[in-house]
C-alpha positions in Angstrom: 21.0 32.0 4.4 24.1 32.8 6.7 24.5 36.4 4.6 21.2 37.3 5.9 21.9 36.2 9.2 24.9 38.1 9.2 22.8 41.2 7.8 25.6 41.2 4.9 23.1 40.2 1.9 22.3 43.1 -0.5 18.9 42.1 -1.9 18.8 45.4 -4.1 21.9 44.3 -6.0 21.7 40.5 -6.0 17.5 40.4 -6.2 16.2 43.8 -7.9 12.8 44.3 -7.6 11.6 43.6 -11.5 8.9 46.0 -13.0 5.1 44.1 -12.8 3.5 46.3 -15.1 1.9 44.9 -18.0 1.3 48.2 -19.6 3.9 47.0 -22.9 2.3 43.6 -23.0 0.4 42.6 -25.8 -3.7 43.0 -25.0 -4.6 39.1 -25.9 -1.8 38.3 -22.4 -4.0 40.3 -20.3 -5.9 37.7 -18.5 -7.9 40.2 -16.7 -8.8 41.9 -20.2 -12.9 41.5 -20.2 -13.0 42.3 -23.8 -11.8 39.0 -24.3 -13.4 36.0 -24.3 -10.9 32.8 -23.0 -13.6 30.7 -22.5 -13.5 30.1 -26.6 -11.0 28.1 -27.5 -9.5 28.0 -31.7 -8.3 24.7 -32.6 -6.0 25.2 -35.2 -6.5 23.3 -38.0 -3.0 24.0 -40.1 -1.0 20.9 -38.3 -2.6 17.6 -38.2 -0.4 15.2 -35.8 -0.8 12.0 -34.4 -1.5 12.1 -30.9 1.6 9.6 -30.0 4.0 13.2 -30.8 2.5 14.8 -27.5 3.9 12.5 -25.7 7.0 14.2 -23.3 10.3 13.1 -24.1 11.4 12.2 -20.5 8.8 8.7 -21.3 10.8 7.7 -24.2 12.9 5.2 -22.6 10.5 3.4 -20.2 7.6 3.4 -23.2 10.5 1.7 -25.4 11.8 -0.4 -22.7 8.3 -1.6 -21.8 7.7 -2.1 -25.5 10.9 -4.2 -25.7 9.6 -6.3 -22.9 6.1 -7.1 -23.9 7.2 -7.3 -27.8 10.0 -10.1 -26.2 7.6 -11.9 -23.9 5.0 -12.5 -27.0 7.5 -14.2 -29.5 8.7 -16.0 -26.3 5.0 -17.5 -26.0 4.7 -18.5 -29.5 7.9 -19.8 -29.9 9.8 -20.6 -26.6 13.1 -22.2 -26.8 15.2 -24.8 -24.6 16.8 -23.3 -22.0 19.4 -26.2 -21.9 20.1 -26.4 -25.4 20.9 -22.6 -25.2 25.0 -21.4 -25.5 25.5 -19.8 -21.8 27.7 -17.3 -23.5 24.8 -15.4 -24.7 23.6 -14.4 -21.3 25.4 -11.9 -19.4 27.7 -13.0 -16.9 26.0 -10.4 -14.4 22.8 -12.0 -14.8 23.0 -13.4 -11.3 23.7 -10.4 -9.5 20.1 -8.9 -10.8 18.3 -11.4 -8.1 20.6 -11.1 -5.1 17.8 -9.3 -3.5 14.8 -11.9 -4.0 14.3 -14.1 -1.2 16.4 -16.8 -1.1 14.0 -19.8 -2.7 13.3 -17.6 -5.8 16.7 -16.8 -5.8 17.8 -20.5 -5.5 15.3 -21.7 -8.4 16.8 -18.9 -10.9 20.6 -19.5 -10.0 19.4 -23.4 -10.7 18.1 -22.5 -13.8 20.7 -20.6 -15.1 23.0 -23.7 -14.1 20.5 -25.4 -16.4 21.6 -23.3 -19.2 23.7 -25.2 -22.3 23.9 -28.4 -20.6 22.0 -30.3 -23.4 24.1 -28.1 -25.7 27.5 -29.0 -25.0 27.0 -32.2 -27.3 25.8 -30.2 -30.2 28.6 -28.0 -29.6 31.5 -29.8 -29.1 33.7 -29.7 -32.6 33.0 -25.6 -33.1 35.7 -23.9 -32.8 36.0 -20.5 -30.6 37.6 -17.4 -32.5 39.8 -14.8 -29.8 
């Protein structure tokens, strides 16, 4: 922008005019052709795919990470398991900082839960031994 406003930007060598013609273009490009007919559409019938493969690639990772979720929350339902009973070092130790901006009551209930986690456990626990 400040080349221009200094009247030192050369549009004819950094921006050519392109050629618009369409005169080497094939006839079924020409929109504006009215011996052809766009309004027919061929379906072609060589490739039959499933319609879950015309789905963009940039909603790959929230359709799996949705799919993770819901998948997760059903065999939660049918088979839920004790949060006390359950060895805190399977929960990642920055679990806590995901809630820091709930409001403070939700917040409070989840830090207490997570508290919660392997106290029961501890007496099932207690004579396994810890590898390095």
């Amino acid at each position: 922008m400040a080349a221009v406003q200094m009247k030192t930007y050369d549009s004819a060598r950094f921006s050519p005019m392109m050629n618009s013609s369409i005169a080497n273009c094939p006839p079924s490009w020409n929109l504006n052709n009215p011996e052809q007919d766009i309004t027919r559409v061929e379906i072609p019938s060589g490739f039959v795919h499933l319609p879950l493969y015309d789905i963009s690639y940039i909603w790959f990772a929230p359709i799996s990470s949705i799919l993770c979720l819901l998948v997760g929350i059903v065999f939660s339902l049918f088979k839920p398991q004790d949060h006390k009973q359950l060895d805190k070092r399977m929960i990642s130790p920055g679990y806590k900082t995901l809630f820091y901006w709930w409001p403070r009551r939700l917040r409070r209930m989840i830090y207490n839960y997570y508290e919660q986690v392997g106290t029961e456990g501890l007496k099932h626990h207690q004579n396994v031994i810890v590898l390095p």
